[in-house]
VEXLOBA-260665 format. One record per residue (C-alpha): residue number from 1; residue in one letter; x, y, z. Coordinates in steps of 0.5 Angstrom, whole numbers, plus 500, padded with zeros to 3 digits. Layout:
N
<atom NUM; "A"; <X; Y; Z>>
...
% end
This chain:
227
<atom 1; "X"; <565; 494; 161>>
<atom 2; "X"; <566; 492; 169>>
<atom 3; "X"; <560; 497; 170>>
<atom 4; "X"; <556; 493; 164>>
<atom 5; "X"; <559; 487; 167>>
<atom 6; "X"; <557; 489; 175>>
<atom 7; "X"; <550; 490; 172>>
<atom 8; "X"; <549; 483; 169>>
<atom 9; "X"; <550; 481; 176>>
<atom 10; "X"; <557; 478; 175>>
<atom 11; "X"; <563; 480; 180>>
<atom 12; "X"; <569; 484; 178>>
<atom 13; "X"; <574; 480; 182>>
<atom 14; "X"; <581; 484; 178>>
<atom 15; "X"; <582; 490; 173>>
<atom 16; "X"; <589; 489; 171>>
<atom 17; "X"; <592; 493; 166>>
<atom 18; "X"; <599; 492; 164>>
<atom 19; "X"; <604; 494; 158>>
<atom 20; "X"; <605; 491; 151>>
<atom 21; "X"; <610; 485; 153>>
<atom 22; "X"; <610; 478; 154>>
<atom 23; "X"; <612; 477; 161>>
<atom 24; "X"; <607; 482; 164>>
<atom 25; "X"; <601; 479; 160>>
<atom 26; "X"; <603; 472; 162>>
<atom 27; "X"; <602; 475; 169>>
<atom 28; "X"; <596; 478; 169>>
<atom 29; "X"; <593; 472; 164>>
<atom 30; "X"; <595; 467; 170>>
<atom 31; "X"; <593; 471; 176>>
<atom 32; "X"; <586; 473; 173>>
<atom 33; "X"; <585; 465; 171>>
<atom 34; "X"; <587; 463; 178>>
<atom 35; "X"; <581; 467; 182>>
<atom 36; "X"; <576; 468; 176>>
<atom 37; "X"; <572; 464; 172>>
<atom 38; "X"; <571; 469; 166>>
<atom 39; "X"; <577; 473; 164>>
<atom 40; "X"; <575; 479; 158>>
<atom 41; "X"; <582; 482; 156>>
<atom 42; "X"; <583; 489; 151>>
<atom 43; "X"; <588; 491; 146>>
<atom 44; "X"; <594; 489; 142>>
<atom 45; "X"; <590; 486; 137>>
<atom 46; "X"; <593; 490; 131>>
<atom 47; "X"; <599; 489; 126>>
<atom 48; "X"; <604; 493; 129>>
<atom 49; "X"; <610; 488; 133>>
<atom 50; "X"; <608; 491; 139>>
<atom 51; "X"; <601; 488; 138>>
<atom 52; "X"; <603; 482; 142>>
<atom 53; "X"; <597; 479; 146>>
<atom 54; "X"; <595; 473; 142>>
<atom 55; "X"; <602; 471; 142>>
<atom 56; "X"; <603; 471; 149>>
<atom 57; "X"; <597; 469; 151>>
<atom 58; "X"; <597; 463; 146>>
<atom 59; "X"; <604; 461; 149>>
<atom 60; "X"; <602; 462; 156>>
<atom 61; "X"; <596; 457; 155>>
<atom 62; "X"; <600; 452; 151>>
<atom 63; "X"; <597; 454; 145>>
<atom 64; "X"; <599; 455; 138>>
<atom 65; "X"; <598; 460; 133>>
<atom 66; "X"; <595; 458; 127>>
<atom 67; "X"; <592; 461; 121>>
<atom 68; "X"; <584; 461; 122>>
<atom 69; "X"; <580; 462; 115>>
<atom 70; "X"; <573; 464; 118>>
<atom 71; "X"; <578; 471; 122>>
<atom 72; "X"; <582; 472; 115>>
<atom 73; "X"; <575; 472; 112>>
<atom 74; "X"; <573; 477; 116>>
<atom 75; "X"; <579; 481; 115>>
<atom 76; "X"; <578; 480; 107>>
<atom 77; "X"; <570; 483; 108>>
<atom 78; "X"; <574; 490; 111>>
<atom 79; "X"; <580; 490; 106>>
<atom 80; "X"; <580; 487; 101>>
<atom 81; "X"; <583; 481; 098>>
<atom 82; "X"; <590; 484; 099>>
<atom 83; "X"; <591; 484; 106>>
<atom 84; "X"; <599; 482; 106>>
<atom 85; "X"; <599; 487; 112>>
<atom 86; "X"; <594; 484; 116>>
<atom 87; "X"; <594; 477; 116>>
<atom 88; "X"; <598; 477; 122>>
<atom 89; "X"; <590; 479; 126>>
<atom 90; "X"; <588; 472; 123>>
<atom 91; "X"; <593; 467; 127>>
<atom 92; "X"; <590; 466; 133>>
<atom 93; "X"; <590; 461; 139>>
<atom 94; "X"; <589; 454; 136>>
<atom 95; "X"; <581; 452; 138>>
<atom 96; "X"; <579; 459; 139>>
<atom 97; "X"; <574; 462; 135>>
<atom 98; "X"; <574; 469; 132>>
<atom 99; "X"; <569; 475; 133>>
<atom 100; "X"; <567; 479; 128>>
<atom 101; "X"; <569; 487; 128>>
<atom 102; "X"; <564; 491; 126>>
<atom 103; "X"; <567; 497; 127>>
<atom 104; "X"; <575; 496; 125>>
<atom 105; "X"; <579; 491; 123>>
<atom 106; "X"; <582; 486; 127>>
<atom 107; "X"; <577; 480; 130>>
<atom 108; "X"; <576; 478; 137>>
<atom 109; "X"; <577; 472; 140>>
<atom 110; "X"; <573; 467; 144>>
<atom 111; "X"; <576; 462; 146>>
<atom 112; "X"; <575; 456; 152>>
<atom 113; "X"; <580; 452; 156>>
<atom 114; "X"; <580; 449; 162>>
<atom 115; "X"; <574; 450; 164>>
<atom 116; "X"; <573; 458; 163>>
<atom 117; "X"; <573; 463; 158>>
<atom 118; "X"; <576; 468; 155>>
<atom 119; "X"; <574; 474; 151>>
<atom 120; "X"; <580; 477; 147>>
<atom 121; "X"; <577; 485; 144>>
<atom 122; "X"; <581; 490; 141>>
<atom 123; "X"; <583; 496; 145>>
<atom 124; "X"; <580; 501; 141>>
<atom 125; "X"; <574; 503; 145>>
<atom 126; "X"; <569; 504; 139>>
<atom 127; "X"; <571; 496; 137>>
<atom 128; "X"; <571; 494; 144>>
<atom 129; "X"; <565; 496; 146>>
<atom 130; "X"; <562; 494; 139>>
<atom 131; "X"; <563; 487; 140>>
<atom 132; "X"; <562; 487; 148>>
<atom 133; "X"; <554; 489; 146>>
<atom 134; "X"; <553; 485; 140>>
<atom 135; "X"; <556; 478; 142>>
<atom 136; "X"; <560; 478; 148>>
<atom 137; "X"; <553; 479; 152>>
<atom 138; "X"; <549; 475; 150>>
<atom 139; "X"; <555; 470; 151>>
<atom 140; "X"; <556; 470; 158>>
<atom 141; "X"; <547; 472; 160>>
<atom 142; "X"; <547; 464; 158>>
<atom 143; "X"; <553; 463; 163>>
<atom 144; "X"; <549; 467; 168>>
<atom 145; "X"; <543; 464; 168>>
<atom 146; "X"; <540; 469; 173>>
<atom 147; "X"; <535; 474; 174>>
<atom 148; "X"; <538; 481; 176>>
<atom 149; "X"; <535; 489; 179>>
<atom 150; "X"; <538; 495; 178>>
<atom 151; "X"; <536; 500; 184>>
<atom 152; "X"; <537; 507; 183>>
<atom 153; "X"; <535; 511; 190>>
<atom 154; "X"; <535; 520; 190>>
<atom 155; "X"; <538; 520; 197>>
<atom 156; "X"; <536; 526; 201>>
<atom 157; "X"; <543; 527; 204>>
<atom 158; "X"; <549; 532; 201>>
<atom 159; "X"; <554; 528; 204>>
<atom 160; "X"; <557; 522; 200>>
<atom 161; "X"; <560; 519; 206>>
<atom 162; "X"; <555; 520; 211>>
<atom 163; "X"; <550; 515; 206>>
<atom 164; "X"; <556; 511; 205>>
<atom 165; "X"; <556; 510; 214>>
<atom 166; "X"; <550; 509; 215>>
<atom 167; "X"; <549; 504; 209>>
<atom 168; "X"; <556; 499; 211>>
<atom 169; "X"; <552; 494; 216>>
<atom 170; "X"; <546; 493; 210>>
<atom 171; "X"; <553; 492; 205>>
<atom 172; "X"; <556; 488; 210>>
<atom 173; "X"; <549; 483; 210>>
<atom 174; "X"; <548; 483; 203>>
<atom 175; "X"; <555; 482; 201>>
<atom 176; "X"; <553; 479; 194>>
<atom 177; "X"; <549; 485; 192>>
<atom 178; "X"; <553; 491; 189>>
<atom 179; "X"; <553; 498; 193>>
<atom 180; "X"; <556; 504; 189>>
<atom 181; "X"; <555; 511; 192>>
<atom 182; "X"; <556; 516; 187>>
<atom 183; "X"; <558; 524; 189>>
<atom 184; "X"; <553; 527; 186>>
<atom 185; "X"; <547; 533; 190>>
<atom 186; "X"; <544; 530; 193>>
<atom 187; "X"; <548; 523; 193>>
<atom 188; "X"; <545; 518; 189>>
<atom 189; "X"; <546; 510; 191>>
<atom 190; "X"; <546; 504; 185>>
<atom 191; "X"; <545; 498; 188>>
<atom 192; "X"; <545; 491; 184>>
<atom 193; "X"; <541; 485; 186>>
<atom 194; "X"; <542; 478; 183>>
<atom 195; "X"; <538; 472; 185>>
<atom 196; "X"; <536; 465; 182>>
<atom 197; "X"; <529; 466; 181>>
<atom 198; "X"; <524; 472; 179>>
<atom 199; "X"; <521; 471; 185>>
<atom 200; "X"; <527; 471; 190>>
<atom 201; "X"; <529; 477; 187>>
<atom 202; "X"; <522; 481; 189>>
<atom 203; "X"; <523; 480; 195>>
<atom 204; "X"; <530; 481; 195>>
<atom 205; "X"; <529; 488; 193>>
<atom 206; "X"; <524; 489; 197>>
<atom 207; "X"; <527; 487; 204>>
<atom 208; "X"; <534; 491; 202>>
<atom 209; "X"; <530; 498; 200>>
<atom 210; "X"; <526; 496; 207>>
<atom 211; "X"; <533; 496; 209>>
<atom 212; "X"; <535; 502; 207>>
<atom 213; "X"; <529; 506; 208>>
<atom 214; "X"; <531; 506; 215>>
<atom 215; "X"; <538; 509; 216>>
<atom 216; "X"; <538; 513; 209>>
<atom 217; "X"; <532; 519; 208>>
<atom 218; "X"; <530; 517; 201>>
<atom 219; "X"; <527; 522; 196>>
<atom 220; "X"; <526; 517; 190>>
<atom 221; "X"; <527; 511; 187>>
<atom 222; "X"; <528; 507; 180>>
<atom 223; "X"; <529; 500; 179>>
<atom 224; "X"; <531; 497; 173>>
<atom 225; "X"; <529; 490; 172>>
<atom 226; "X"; <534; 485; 167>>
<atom 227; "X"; <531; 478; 165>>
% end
């Protein structure tokens, strides 16, 4: 997800990951809104008393739990019409709104306060990431409002660390771009550019792959372009 997220052109400030308590969620739910302006958490959305993420969220926003019809909708397609055992999926934060599960059986929850949003998935990877593809994306692409490249570059060195040596200055210019080395032979390089207008972007690439071509021996090139 942070990679999906990082690829959009967004900037992953914070990956927490806490136990399934009150206090420890609370934490991180204030630590991860006072430095960022989108906040996507996962798990502790099932049926079980440890499931306790919508309470303490709810709680640590000043929000009630209350019993959303469209999620118990959802949860009446999956199961049936008896869904005493289920029921506790469909209290959710008061103004949220729920997130269909294709895969499994528990809605997210979209919800915005103050100004920021949240996105509450199950921790369940085949249902998180089902529901990250097919609606949370096309979410934040409308918040984005940017144009980004993937640049994939086959490097002609060996050594990660070498490539990450001569790269540091060209990293250090273009801090709002994103440079992963990856530890493969030879090493390879992922650079993530953003940029406001189709045109600016252009020529962003361009100059930082020039940039490159001149500290690093490069044997290929692949740039993958999202509008």
């Amino acid at each position: 997800m942070a990679r999906n997220l990082t690829e959009m052109g967004f900037n992953v400030v914070r990956i927490i990951v806490v136990p399934d308590n009150y206090e420890d969620i609370a934490w991180a739910v204030k630590e991860s809104l006072n430095v960022s302006d989108i906040l996507i958490t996962t798990g502790g959305l099932g049926f079980t008393k440890d499931d306790v993420t919508l309470e303490a969220i709810a709680k640590t926003l000043g929000l009630k739990l209350v019993l959303n019809l469209e999620a118990l909708d959802m949860i009446k397609r999956k199961v049936g019409e008896n869904i005493a055992s289920y029921s506790k999926a469909a209290y959710l934060p008061e103004t949220s709104k729920p997130l269909f599960n294709p895969v499994g059986v528990s809605p997210g929850v979209y919800l915005e306060i103050m100004g920021k949003k949240m996105f509450i998935l199950p921790g369940v990877p085949s249902e998180m990431m089902k529901m990250f593809e097919d609606q949370v994306k096309a979410v934040l692409a409308s918040v984005l409002k940017q144009y980004s490249a993937r640049i994939i570059i086959v490097t002609d060195h060996e050594k990660e660390r070498e490539v990450d040596e001569r790269i540091s200055e060209i990293r250090a210019k273009y801090s709002d771009s994103y440079f992963k080395t990856h530890a493969s032979t030879p090493v390879q390089l992922s650079v993530v550019i953003s940029s406001s207008s189709t045109i600016e972007l252009e020529n962003k690439v361009n100059e930082i792959l020039s940039k490159l071509r001149e500290v690093i021996r490069i044997r290929d090139v692949i740039v993958e372009k999202k509008e």
